[in-house]
C-alpha positions as CSV (number, residue, x, y, z in Angstrom):
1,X,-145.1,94.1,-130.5
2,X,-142.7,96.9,-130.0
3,X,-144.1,98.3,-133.5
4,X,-147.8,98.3,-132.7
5,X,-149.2,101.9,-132.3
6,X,-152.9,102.5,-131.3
7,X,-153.2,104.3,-134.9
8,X,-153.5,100.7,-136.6
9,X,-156.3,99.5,-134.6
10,X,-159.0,100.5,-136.9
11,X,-156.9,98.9,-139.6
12,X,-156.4,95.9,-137.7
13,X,-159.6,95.5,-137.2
14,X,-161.1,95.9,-140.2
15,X,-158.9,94.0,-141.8
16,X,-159.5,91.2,-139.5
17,X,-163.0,91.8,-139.6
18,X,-163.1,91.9,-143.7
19,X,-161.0,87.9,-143.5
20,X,-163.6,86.7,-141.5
21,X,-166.5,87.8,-143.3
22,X,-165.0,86.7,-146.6
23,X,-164.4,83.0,-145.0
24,X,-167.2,83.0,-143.3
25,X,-168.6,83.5,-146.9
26,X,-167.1,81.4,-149.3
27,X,-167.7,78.7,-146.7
28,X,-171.5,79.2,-146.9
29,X,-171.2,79.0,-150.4
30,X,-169.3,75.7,-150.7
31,X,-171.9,74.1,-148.4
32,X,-174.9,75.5,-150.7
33,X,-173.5,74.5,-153.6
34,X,-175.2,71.2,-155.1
35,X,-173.3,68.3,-154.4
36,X,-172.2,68.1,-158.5
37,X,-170.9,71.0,-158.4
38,X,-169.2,70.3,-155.1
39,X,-167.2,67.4,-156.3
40,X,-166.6,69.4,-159.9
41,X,-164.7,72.1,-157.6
42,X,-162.8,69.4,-155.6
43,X,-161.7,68.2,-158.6
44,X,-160.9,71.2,-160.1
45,X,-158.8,71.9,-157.7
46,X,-157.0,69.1,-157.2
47,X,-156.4,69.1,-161.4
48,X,-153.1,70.8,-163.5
49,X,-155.8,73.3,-164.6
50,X,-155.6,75.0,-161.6
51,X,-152.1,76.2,-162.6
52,X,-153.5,77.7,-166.1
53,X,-156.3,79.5,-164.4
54,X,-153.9,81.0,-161.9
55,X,-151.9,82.2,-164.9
56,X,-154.9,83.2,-166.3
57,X,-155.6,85.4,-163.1
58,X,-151.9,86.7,-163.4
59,X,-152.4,87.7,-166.8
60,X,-155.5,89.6,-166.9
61,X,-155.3,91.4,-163.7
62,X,-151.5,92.3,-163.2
63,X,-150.4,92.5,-166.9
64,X,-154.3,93.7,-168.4
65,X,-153.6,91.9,-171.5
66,X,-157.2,92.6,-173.0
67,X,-157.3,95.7,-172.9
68,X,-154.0,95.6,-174.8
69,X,-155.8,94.2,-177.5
70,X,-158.4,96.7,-177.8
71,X,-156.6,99.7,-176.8
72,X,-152.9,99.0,-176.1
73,X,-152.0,102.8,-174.6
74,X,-154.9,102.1,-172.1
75,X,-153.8,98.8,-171.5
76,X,-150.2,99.9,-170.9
77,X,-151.5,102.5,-168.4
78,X,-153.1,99.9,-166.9
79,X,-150.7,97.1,-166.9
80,X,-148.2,99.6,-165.2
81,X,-150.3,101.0,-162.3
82,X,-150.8,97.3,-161.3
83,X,-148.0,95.6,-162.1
84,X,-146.0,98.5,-160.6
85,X,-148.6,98.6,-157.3
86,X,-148.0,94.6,-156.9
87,X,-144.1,94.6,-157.3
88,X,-144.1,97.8,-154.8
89,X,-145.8,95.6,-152.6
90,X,-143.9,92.2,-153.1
91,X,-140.4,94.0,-152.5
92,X,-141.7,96.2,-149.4
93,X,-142.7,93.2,-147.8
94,X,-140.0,91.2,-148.5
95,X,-137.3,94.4,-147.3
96,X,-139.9,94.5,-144.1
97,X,-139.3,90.7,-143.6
98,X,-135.6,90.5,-143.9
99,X,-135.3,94.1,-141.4
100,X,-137.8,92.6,-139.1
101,X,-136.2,88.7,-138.9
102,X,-139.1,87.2,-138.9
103,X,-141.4,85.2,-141.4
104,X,-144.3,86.3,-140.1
105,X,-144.7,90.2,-139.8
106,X,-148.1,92.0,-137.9
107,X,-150.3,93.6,-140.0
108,X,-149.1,97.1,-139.0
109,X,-145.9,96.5,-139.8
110,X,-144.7,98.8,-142.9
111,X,-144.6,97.7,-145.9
112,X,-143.2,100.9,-147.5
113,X,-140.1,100.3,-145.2
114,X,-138.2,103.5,-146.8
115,X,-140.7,106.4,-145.5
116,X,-140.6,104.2,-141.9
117,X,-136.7,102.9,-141.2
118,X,-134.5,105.8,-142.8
119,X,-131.3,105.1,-141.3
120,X,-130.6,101.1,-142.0
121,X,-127.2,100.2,-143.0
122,X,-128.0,97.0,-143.9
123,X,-126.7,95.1,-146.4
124,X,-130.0,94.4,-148.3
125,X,-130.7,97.7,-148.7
126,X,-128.6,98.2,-152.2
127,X,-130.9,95.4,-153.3
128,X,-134.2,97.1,-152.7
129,X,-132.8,100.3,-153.6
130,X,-132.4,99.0,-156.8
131,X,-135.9,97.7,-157.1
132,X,-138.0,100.4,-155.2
133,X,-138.8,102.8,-158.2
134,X,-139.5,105.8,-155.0
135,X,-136.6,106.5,-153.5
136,X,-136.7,108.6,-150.2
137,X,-134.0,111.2,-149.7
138,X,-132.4,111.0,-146.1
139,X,-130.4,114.1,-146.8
140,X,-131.3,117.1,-145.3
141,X,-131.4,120.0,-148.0
């Protein structure tokens, strides 16, 4: 808890706040669903379709691949911003894990590591530096 600063709190909270509400949600709609329809999405679940619908999701929200097909400048505008957004995310977290130790990081923690931790030596850090499109300057001019 050495990284927790009374600035997150309202992030925390909200965040916290937002999880519960969307469980609390999609619970009440699993138990007012008909029972059909119940057993359809146990099922459906359970099936090897779940794997082409997650594709699915992969395709059409990180990669925009309609909107290729009507307007392909628009959907390579697109398909960057997210794809770009999602892998800044994915390789900030993971370079947050591997400083931090531990599998399980607080909300709080940074996930754009470079603006937080300037001064790592570590041996990862060629690795992300790599991947992280924004690099931050630690030289002073």
């Amino acid at each position: 808890m050495n990284s927790f600063d009374i600035f997150v709190l309202p992030f925390a909270i909200g965040l916290y706040t937002l999880l519960i509400i969307f469980i609390a949600k999609a619970f009440d709609w699993i138990k007012h669903l008909p029972f059909e329809d119940r057993q359809k999405l146990r099922k459906g679940i359970k099936s090897r379709k779940v794997f082409g619908a997650i594709k699915e999701i992969f395709m059409e929200s990180l990669l925009h691949r309609r909107i290729f097909k009507v307007n392909p400048l628009l959907g390579y505008m697109h398909m960057s911003l997210a794809f770009g957004w999602f892998l800044l995310i994915v390789f900030g977290t993971l370079e947050s894990k591997i400083y931090g130790r531990d599998l399980m990081n607080a909300p709080w923690d940074p996930i754009f590591f470079k603006y937080f931790k300037h001064d790592t030596n570590e041996i990862h850090s060629a690795f992300f530096n790599f991947w992280h499109p924004i690099q931050v300057s630690t030289k002073l001019v």
